[in-house]
ROZA-975740 format. One record per residue (C-alpha): x, y, z. Coordinates in steps of 0.02 Angstrom, whole numbers, plus 50000, padded with zeros to 5 digits. Layout:
<recs>
XYZ...
</recs>
This chain:
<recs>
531835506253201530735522853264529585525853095529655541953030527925551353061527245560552906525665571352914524495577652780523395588852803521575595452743521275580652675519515585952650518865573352502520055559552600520805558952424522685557252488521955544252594521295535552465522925537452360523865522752309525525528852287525635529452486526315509952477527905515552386528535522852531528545508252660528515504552831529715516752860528575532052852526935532552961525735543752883524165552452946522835561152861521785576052953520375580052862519915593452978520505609352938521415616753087521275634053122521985637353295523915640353274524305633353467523075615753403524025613253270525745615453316525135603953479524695590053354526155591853229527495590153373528635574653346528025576953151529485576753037528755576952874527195588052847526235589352678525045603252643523865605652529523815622952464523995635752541522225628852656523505629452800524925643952838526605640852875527325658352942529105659053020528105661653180527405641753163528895634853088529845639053236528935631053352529105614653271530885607553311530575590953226529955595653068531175592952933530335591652771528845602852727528085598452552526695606152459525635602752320525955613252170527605621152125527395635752231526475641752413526265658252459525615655452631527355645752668528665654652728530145647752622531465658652686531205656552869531035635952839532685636452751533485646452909532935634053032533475619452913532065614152856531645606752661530175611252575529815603952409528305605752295527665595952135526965601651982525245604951938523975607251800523305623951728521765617951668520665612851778520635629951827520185636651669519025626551663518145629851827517945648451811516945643651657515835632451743515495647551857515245658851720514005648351644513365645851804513055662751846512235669051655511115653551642510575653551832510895635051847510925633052038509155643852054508425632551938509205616251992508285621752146506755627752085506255613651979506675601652124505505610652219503975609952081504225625051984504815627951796505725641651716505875654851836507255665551797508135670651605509745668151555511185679951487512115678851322514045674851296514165678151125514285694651053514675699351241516495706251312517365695051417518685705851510520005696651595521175703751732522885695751706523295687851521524525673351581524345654651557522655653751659522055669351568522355664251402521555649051413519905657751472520235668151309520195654251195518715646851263517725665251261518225667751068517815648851034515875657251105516115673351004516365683051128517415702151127518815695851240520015711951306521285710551440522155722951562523665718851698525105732551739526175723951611525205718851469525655725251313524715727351160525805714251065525795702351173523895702351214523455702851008524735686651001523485679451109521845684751014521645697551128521455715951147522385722251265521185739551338521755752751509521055745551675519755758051672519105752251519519145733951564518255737651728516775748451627516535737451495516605720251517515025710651566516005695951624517675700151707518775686351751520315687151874521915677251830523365686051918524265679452054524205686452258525445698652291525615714552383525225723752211523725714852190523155713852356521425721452353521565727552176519825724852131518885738752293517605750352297518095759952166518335746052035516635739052061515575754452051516505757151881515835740451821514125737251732512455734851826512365718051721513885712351749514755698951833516155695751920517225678651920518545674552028519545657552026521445663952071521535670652252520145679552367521355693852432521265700252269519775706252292519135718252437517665705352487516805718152600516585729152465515945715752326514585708252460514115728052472513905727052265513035712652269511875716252408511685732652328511435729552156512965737752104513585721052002512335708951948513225694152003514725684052045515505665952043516785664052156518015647852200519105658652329518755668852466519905680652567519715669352708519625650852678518845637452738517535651652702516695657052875515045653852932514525670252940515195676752777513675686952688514315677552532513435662952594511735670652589511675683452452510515674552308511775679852182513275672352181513815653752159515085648152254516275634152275517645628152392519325631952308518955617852204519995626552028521225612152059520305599852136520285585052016520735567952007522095570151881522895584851970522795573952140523525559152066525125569452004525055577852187525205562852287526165552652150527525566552171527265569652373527885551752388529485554952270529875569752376529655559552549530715545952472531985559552381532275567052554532425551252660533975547352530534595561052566534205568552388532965580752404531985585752233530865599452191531715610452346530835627552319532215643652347531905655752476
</recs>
């Protein structure tokens, strides 16, 4: 019997490599782990032909209608996480194809963006850096308490960043298009108009998810409305923000800094300006990356292989 070839991709940490759960599944299923990224559309459908099971982490690699029809033996597409925008649900279910997610942890998230936002006050890269290289105390750090923390979108992810900004003493407001007074003040929160929150806060957070309503929601305009001190954090999806117009800020002045986990483009490029401006911190999408979230990712990737080779399918997302 022909074994059924799996493929998971952007494997970067070779954590799914490293996963034990893999042995549940048998000799059945051959499975191969890229930890490449692969960019070029016409590479990777090359290397995916004869693949009937592909897992993808993210949303790292794209699944458009315009891919998934070019891959006549793919049958079961799973992601991590209960939900992928860059997959193409509806046009997988047309040509037959399963795709099934697993859950996911908030968080590690949370927690991220406030490793970037102490990050960023306290200037903890420059001096990691500058004391490694013989000097002491160069720069001087912000305050949290007493400070506003702003936070664009008030759902699970935002309210958690909330809770931690009171816990400092912080002024923590809120704005999205459907936030209402009530329910932000349920939350410990004040719920202020977007132009407020944008001229106000000296930390503003994002925590709404990509859509064509958000797309580019934080631009030009938004950022020259925002203090000369503050700074910007962003640990839910790059197209949210115009990122042309924040390296301009930054480069400029305009905004004193920013910590950012996602980028409009990711892996982020080469040549991004990001990569060289001397204030921001960045980090690789990493608001998930941990090893309890992987360990329920791959745990649940092998139920879903096995679900589907019963003919059982669980976790099916709807188009």
């Amino acid at each position: 019997m022909t074994a059924v070839r799996a493929v998971v991709l952007d494997d970067h940490q070779q954590a799914g490599r490293t996963s034990p759960h893999w042995t549940n599944l048998g000799p059945e299923v051959e499975v191969e782990f890229w930890s490449e990224h692969v960019e070029d559309e016409d590479v990777l459908v090359d290397r995916l032909q004869g693949a009937a099971i592909v897992v993808a982490m993210r949303e790292r690699t794209p699944f458009p209608a315009r891919i998934l029809e070019r891959l006549p033996d793919l049958r079961l597409l799973v992601t991590t996480g209960p939900f992928n925008a860059a997959i193409d649900v509806a046009a997988a279910d047309g040509l037959g194809i399963v795709v099934s997610g697993t859950g996911g942890f908030r968080e590690p998230t949370a927690e991220l963006a406030w490793g970037l936002i102490h990050a960023c006050t306290r200037h903890i890269p420059a001096e990691d850096a500058a004391l490694r290289s013989g000097r002491w105390q160069t720069t001087v750090g912000g305050d949290l308490k007493g400070r506003r923390l702003g936070l664009l979108g008030l759902g699970h992810l935002g309210t958690a960043v909330a809770q931690v900004g009171r816990a400092f003493g912080m002024d923590v407001v809120a704005w999205s298009q459907n936030l209402t007074g009530e329910d932000a003040a349920a939350k410990g929160v004040v719920a202020v108009t977007r132009e407020e929150l944008f001229g106000t806060a000296d930390i503003l957070s994002i925590h709404l998810v990509l859509s064509e309503r958000t797309h580019h929601l934080v631009g030009a305009a938004e950022l020259e409305a925002m203090k000369p001190t503050a700074i910007l954090v962003n640990t839910s999806r790059g197209g949210i923000v115009d990122e042309a117009a924040l390296c301009e800020a930054l480069a400029s002045g305009q905004i004193a800094g920013a910590g950012l986990d996602v980028y409009e483009h990711e892996p982020l490029p080469a040549s991004s300006p990001l990569r060289t401006l001397p204030n921001t911190v960045l980090t690789p999408h990493l608001g998930y990356v941990t090893e309890g979230t992987y360990d329920l990712f791959y745990r649940e990737i092998v139920e879903d292989i096995a679900a589907y080779l019963a003919g059982e399918p669980i976790r099916v997302l709807a188009p």
